[in-house]
N, C-alpha and C positions, 0 to 999 in steps of 0.2 A: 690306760685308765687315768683319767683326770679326776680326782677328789681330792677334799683335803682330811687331810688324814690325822689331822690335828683335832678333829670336831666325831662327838659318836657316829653320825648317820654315816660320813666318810667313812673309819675305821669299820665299820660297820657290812657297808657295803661293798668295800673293798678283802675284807675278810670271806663274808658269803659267798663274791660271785669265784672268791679263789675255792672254796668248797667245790659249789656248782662245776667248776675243771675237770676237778681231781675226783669226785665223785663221780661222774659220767665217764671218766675213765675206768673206774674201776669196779663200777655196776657191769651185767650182762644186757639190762635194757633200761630207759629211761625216756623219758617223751619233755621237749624243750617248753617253758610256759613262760611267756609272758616275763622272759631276762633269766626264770629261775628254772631247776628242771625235777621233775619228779623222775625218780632213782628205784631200781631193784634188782637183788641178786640174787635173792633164795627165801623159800619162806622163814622167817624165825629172825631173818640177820638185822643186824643194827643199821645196815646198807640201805635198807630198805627207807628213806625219807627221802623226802620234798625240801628243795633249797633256793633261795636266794629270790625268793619272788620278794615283790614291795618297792627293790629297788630302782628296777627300769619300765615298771606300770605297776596299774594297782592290784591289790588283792579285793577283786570281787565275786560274787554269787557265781560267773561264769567260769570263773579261773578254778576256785573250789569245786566246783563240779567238775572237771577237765582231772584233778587230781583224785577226787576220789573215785572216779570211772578209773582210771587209771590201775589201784587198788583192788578194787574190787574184783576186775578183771585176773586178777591173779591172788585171790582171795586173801589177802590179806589186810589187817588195819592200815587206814592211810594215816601218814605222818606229815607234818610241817615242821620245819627248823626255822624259825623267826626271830631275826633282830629285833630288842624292844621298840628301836625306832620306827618300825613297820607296823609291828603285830597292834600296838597300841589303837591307832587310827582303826584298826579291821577286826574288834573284839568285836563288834556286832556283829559283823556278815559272818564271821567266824562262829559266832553262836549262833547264828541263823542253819549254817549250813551243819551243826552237828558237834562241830570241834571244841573238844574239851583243855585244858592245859595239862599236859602229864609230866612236863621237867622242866627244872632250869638250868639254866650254869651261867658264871660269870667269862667274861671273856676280857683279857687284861693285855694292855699293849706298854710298847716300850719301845722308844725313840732308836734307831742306829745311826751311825755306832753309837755303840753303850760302853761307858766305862765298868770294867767290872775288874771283883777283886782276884787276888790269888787262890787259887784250889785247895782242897784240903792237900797235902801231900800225901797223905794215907788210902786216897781213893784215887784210882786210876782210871778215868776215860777215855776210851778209845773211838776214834768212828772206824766202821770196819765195814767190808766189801760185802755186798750181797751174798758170793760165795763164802766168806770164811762166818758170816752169820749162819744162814742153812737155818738145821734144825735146830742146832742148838740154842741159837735167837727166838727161834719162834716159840721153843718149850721155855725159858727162863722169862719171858717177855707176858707167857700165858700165867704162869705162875704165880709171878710179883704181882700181876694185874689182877687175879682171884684172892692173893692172898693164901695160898693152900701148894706148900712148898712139893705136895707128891702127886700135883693134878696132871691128867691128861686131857690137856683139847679134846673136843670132839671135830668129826672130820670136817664139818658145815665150820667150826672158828678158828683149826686150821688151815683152809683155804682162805676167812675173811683173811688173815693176819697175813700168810703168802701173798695172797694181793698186793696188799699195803708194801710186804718188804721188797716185792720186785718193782714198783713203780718205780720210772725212772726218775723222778723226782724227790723220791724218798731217801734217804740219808739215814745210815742208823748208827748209834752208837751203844756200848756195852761199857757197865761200871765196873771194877773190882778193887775189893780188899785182898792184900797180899794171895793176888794172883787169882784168885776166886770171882767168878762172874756172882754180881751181886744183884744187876740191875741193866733195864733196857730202857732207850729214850729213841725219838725221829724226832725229823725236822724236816719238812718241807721249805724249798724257797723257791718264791713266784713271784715275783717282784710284781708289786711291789711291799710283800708281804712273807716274813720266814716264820711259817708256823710252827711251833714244839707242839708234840703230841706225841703220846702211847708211854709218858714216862713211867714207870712203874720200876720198886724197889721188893725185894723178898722180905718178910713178915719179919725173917730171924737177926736183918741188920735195920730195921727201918730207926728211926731217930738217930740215925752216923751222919747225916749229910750226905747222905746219896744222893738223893733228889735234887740237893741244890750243886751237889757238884755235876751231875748229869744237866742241869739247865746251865750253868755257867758253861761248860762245854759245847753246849749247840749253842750258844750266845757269842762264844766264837767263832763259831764256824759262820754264824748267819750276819757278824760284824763283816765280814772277809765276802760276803756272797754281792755286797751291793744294795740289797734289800733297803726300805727306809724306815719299815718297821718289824718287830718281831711281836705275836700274838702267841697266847696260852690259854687255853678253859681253863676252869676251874669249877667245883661246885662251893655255891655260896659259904665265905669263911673256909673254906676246908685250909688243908696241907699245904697244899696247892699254891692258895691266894696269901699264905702266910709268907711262903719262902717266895713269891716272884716282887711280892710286896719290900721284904730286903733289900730286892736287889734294885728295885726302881721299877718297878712294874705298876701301872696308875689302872683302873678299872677303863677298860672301853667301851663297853656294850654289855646288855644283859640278855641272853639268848634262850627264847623260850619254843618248846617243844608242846606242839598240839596233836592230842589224835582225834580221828572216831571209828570207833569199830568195824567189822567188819559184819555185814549181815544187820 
């Protein structure tokens, strides 16, 4: 992939079409459009969007049609994930065809290698093997991410989150204070892009510096991989964009999500 990765459309494009991958890996069905592909794995799942169009043709009335057939077909609302440098140009055809905005998030990048600083010493992260993750990963991973230290998945978000932790591309690591799992982080690397994603911390330790000792951590590992950059969502100002902001993290792209219903 040639872009420059210096400029939004680049980081941009380069980000989605690495979604588009690892998404069609890890959906049960998905139909290729126009560079990007519309995705689905079950009814209800967050799996279930449309990625990476804009970049390698346009988003027109034909292409929209092509995804919400798609949808409908398996009755659910159709989704788009759009880069601001795309969607922008296509808010007409977009409101033509139905599609409304239903989220945003920031998406923040960061040069590698990164200098970064020392760890807390009081927090331990580990990257750990698919096997020695298991269930235990996928219950402390669901937790921190809810917020609700006595939740149990249901069976439909623990197969999403299985998914995610068998890819072979996924990388997972686990935070603790003296000795205690406190906290889950991934990191994909696809060069030429190491994405952090799924970090989540439990309710009863959040403001220790978990989070940022969990991003310093895969920021390691994604210095060591080759990668030329390392990307992070965030929702506008959150947590998130506070602690990558720290460390050198500059905004890349703003990523908006469009639906329209179903029926």
């Amino acid at each position: 992939m040639s872009v420059d990765l210096s400029k939004p459309a680049g980081i941009a494009e380069a980000e989605q079409l690495r979604i588009v991958r690892v998404m069609t890996e890890l959906t049960y069905e998905h139909i290729d459009i126009n560079g990007g592909a519309a995705c689905y794995l079950h009814p209800g799942s967050w799996m279930n969007n449309t990625h990476g169009l804009g970049h390698r043709g346009p988003i027109d009335a034909e292409v929209l049609e092509q995804v919400t057939a798609f949808y409908a077909e398996r009755g659910v609302p159709a989704q788009l994930d759009l880069a601001h440098t795309v969607a922008m140009p296509a808010l007409p055809v977009l409101a033509e065809a139905g599609y409304r905005m239903s989220d945003i998030d920031d998406v923040y990048r960061l040069d590698l290698p990164a200098k970064l600083p020392e760890p807390d010493a009081s927090i331990v992260v580990r990257e750990v093997s698919r096997a020695e993750a298991g269930e235990a990963w996928l219950l402390l991973s669901h937790r921190a991410a809810c917020g609700d230290e006595q939740a149990e998945p249901t069976a439909a978000e623990a197969e999403e989150t299985r998914r995610v932790m068998e890819h072979p591309r996924s990388r997972l690591f686990v935070a603790e204070i003296d000795g205690v799992p406190v906290g889950t982080a991934g990191l994909e690397t696809a060069d030429p892009v190491a994405a952090l994603f799924a970090g989540a911390t439990l309710p009863s330790v959040r403001r220790r510096g978990v989070q940022r000792a969990l991003i310093i951590a895969r920021l390691r590992a994604a210095n060591a991989s080759g990668c030329a950059v390392a990307t992070i969502g965030s929702e506008p100002a959150g947590p998130t964009a506070r602690n990558v902001e720290r460390l050198g993290f500059t905004l890349g792209f703003v990523r908006f999500e469009f639906t329209k219903p179903h029926g």
